[in-house]
PyMOL Python script that loads the backbone (N, CA, C, O; Angstrom):
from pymol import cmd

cmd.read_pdbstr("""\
ATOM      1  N   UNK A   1       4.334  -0.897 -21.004  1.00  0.00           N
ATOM      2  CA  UNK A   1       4.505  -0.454 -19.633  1.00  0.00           C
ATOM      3  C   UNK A   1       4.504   1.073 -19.622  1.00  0.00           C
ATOM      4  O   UNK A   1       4.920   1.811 -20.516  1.00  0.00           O
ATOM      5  N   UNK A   2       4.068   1.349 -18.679  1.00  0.00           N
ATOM      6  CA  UNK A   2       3.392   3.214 -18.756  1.00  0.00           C
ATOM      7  C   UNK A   2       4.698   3.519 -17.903  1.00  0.00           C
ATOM      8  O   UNK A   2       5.101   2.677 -17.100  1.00  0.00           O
ATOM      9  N   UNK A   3       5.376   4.765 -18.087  1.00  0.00           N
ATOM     10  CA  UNK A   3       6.447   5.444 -17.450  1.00  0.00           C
ATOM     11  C   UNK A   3       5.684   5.900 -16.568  1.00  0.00           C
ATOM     12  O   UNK A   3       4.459   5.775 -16.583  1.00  0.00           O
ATOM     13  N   UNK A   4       6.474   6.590 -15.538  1.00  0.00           N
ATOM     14  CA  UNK A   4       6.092   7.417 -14.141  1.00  0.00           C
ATOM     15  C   UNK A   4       6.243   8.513 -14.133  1.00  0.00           C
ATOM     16  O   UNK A   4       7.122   7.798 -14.613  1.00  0.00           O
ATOM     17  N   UNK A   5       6.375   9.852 -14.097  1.00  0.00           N
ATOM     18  CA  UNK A   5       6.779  10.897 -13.533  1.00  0.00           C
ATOM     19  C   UNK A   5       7.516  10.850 -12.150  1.00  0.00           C
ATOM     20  O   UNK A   5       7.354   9.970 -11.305  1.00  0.00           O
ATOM     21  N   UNK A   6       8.454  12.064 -12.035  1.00  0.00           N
ATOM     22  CA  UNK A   6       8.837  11.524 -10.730  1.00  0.00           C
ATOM     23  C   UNK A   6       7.876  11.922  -9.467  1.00  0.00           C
ATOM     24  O   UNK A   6       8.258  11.514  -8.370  1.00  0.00           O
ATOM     25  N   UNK A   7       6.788  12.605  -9.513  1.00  0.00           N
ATOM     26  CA  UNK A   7       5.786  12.806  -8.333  1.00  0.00           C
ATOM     27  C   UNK A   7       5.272  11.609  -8.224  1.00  0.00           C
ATOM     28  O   UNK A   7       5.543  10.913  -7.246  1.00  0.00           O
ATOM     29  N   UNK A   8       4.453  11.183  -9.205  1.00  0.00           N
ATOM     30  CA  UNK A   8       3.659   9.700  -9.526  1.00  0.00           C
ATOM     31  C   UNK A   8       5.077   8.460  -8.874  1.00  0.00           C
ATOM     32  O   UNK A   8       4.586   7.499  -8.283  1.00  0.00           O
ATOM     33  N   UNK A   9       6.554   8.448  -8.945  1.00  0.00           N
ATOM     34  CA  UNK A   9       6.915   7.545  -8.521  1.00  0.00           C
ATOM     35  C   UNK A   9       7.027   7.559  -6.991  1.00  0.00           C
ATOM     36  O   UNK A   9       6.935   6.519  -6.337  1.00  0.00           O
ATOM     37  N   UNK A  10       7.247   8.886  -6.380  1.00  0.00           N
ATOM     38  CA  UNK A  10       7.161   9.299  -5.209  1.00  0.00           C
ATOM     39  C   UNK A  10       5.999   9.214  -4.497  1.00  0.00           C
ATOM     40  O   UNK A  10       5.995   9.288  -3.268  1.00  0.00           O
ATOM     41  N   UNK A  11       5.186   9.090  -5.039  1.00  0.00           N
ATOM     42  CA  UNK A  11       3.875   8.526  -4.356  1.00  0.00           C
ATOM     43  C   UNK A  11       3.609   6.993  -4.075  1.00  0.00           C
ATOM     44  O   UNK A  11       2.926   6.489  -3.184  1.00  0.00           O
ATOM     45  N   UNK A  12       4.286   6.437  -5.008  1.00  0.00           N
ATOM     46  CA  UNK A  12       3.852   4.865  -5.413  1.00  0.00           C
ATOM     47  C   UNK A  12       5.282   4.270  -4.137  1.00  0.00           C
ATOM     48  O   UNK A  12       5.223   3.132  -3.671  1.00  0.00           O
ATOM     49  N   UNK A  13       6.304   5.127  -3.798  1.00  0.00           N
ATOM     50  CA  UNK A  13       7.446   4.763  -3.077  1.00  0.00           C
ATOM     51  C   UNK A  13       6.575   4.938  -1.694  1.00  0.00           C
ATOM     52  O   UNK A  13       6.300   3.968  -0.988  1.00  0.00           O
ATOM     53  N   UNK A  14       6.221   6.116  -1.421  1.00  0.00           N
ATOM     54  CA  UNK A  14       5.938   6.712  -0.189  1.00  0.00           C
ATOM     55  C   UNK A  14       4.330   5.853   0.653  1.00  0.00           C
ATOM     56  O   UNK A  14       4.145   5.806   1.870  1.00  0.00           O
ATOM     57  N   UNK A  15       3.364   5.264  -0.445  1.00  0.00           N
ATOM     58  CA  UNK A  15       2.271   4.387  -0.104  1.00  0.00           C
ATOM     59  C   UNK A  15       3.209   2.860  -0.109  1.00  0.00           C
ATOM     60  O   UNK A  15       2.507   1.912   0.243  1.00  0.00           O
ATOM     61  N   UNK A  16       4.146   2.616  -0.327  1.00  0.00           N
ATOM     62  CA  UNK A  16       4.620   1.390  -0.010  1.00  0.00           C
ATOM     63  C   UNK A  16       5.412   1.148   0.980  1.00  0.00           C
ATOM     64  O   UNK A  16       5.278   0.244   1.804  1.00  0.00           O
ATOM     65  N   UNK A  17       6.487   2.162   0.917  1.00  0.00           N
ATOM     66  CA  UNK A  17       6.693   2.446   2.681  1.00  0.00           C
ATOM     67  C   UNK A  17       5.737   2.481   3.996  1.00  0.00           C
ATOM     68  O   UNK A  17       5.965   1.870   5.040  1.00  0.00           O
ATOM     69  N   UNK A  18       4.458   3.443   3.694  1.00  0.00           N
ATOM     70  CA  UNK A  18       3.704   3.088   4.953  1.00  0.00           C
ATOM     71  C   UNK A  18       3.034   1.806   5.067  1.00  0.00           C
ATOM     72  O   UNK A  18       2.464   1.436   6.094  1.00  0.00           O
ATOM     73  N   UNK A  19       3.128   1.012   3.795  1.00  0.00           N
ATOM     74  CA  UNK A  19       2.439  -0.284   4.040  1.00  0.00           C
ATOM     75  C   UNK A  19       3.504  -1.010   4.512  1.00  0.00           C
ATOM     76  O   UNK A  19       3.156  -2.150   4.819  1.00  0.00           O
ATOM     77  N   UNK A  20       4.916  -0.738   4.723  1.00  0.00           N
ATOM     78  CA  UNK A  20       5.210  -1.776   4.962  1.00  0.00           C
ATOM     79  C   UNK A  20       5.207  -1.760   6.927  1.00  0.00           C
ATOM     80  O   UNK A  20       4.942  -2.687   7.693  1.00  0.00           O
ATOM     81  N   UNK A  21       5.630  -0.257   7.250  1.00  0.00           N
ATOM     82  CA  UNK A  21       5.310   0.374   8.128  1.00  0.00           C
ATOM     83  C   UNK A  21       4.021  -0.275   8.965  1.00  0.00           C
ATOM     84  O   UNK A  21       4.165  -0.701  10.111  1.00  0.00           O
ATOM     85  N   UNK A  22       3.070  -0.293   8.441  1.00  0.00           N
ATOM     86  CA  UNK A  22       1.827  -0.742   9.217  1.00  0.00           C
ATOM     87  C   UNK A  22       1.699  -2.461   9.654  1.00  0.00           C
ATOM     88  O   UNK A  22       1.272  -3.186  10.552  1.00  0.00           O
ATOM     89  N   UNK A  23       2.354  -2.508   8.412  1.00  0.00           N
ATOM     90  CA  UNK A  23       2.298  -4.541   8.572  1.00  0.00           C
ATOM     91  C   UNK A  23       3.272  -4.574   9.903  1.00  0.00           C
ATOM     92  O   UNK A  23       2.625  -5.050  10.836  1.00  0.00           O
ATOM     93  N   UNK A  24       4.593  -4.230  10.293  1.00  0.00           N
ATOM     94  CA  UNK A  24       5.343  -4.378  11.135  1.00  0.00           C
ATOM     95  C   UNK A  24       4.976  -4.305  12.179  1.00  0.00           C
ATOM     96  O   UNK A  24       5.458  -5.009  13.066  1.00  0.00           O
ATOM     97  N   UNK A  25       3.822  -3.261  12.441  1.00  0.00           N
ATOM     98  CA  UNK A  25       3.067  -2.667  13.736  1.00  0.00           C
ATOM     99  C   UNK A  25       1.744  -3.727  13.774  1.00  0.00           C
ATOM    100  O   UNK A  25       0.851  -3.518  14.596  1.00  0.00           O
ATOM    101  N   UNK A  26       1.666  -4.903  12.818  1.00  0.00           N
ATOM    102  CA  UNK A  26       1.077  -5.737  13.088  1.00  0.00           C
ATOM    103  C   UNK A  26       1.099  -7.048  13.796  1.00  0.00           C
ATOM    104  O   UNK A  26       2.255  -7.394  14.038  1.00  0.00           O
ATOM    105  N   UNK A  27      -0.026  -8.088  14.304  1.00  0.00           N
ATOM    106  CA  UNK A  27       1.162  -9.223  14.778  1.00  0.00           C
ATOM    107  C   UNK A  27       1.068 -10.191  13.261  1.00  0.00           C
ATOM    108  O   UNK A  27       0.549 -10.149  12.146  1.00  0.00           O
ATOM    109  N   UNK A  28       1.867 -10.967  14.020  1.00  0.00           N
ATOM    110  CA  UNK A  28       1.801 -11.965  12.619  1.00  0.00           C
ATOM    111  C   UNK A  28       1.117 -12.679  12.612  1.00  0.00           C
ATOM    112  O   UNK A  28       1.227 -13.048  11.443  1.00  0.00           O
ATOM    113  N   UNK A  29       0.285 -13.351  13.079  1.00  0.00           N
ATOM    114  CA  UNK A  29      -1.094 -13.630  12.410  1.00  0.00           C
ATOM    115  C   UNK A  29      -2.543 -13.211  12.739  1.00  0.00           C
ATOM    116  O   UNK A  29      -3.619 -13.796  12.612  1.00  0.00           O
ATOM    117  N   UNK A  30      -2.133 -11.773  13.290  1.00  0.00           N
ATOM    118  CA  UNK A  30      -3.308 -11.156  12.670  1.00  0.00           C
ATOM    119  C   UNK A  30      -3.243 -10.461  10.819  1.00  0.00           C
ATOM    120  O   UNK A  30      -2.554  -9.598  10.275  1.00  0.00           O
ATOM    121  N   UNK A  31      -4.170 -11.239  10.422  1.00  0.00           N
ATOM    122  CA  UNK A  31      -4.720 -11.068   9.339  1.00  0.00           C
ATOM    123  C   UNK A  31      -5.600 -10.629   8.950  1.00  0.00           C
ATOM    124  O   UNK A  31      -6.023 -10.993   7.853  1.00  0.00           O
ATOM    125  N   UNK A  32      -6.340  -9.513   9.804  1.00  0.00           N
ATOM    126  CA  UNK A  32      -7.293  -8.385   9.664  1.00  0.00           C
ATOM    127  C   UNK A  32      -6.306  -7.338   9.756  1.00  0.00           C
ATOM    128  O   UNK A  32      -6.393  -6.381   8.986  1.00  0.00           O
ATOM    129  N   UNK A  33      -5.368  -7.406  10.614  1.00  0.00           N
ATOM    130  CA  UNK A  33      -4.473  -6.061  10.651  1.00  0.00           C
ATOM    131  C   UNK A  33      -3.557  -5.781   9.081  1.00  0.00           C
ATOM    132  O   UNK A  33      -3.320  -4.708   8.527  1.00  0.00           O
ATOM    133  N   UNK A  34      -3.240  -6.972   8.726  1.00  0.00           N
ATOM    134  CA  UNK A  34      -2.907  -7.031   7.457  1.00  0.00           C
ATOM    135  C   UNK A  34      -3.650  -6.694   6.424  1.00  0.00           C
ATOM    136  O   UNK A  34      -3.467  -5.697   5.725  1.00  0.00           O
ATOM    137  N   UNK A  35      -4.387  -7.392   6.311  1.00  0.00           N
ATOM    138  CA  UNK A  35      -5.748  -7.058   5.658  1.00  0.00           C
ATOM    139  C   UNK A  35      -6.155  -5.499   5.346  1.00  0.00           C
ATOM    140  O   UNK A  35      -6.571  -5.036   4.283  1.00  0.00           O
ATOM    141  N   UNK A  36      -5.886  -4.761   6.719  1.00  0.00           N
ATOM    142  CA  UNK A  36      -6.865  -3.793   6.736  1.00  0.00           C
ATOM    143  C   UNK A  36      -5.160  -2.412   6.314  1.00  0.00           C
ATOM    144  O   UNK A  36      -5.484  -1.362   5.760  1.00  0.00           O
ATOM    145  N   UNK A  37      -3.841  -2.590   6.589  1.00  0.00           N
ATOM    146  CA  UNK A  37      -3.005  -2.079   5.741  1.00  0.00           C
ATOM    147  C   UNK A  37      -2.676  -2.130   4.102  1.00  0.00           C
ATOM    148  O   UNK A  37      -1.957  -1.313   3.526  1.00  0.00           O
ATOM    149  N   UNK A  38      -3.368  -3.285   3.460  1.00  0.00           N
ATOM    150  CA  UNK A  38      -3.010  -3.369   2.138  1.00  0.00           C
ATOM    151  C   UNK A  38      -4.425  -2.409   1.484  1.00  0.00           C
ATOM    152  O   UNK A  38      -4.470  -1.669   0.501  1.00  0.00           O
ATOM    153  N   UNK A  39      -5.309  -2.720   2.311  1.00  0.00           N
ATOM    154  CA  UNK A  39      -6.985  -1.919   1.916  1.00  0.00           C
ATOM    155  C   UNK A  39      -6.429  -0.584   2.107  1.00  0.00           C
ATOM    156  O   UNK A  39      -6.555   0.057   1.064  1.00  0.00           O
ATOM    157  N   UNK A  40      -5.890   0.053   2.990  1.00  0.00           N
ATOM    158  CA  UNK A  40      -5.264   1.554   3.179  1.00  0.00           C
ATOM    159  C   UNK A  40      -4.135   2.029   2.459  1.00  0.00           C
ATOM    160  O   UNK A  40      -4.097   3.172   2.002  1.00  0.00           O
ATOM    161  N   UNK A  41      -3.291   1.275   2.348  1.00  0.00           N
ATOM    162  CA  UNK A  41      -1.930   2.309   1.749  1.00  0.00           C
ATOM    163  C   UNK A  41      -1.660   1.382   0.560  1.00  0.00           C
ATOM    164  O   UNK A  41      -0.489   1.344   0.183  1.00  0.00           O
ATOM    165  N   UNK A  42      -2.378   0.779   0.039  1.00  0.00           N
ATOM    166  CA  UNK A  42      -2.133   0.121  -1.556  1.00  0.00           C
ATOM    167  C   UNK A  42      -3.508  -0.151  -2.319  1.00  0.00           C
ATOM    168  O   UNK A  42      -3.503  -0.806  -3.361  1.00  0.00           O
ATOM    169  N   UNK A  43      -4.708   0.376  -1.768  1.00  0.00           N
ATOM    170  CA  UNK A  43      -5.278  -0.015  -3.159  1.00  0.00           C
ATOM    171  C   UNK A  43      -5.928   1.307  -3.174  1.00  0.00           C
ATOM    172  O   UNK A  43      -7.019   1.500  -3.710  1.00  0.00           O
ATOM    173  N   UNK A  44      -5.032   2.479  -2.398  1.00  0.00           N
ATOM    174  CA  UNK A  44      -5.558   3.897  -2.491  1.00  0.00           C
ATOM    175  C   UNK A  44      -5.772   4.152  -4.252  1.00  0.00           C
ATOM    176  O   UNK A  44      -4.718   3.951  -4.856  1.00  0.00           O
ATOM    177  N   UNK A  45      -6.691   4.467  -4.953  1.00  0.00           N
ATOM    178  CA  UNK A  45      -6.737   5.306  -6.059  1.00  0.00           C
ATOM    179  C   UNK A  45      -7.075   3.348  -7.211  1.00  0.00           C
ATOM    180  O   UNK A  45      -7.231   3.087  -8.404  1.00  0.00           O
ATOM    181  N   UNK A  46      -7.057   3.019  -6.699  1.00  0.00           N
ATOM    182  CA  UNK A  46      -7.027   1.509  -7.870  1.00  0.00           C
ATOM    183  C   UNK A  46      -8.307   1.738  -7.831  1.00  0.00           C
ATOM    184  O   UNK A  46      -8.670   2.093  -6.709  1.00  0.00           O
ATOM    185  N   UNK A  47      -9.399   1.658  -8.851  1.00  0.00           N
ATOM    186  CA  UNK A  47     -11.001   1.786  -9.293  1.00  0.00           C
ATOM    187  C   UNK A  47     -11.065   0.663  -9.907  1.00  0.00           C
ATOM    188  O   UNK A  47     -12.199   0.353 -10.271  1.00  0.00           O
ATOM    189  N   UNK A  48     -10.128  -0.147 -10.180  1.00  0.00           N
ATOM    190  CA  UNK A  48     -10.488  -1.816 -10.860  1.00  0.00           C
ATOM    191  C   UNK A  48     -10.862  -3.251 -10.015  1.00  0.00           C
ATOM    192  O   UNK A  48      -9.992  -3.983  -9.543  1.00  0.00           O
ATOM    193  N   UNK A  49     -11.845  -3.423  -9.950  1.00  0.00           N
ATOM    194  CA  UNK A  49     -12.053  -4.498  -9.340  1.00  0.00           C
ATOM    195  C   UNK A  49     -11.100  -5.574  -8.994  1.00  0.00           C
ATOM    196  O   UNK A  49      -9.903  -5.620  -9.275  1.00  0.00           O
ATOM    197  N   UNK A  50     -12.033  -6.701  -8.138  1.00  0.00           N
ATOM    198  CA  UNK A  50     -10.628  -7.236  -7.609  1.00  0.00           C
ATOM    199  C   UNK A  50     -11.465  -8.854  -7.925  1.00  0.00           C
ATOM    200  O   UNK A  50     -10.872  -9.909  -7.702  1.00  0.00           O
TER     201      UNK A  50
END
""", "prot")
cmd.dss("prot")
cmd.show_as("cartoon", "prot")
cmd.util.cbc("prot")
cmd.orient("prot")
């Protein structure tokens, strides 16, 4: 398991907060709105396929 720095954890805190942020401002079953918050504030910087 790779350690963090504390900027690197502050980033990984601060993109999970606005995701959770965005889902709330979603309805619940829209599932494009969902959809389209996990595509924005969580797979920012991931280059590994899915």
């Amino acid at each position: 398991m790779t350690s963090l720095n504390g900027s690197d954890q502050r980033d990984q805190v601060d993109a999970i907060e606005s995701y959770f942020e965005c889902i709330t401002s979603c309805d619940i079953d829209d599932g494009v709105c969902v959809q389209r918050c996990v595509l924005v504030h969580l797979k920012q910087g991931d280059d590994g396929g899915g």
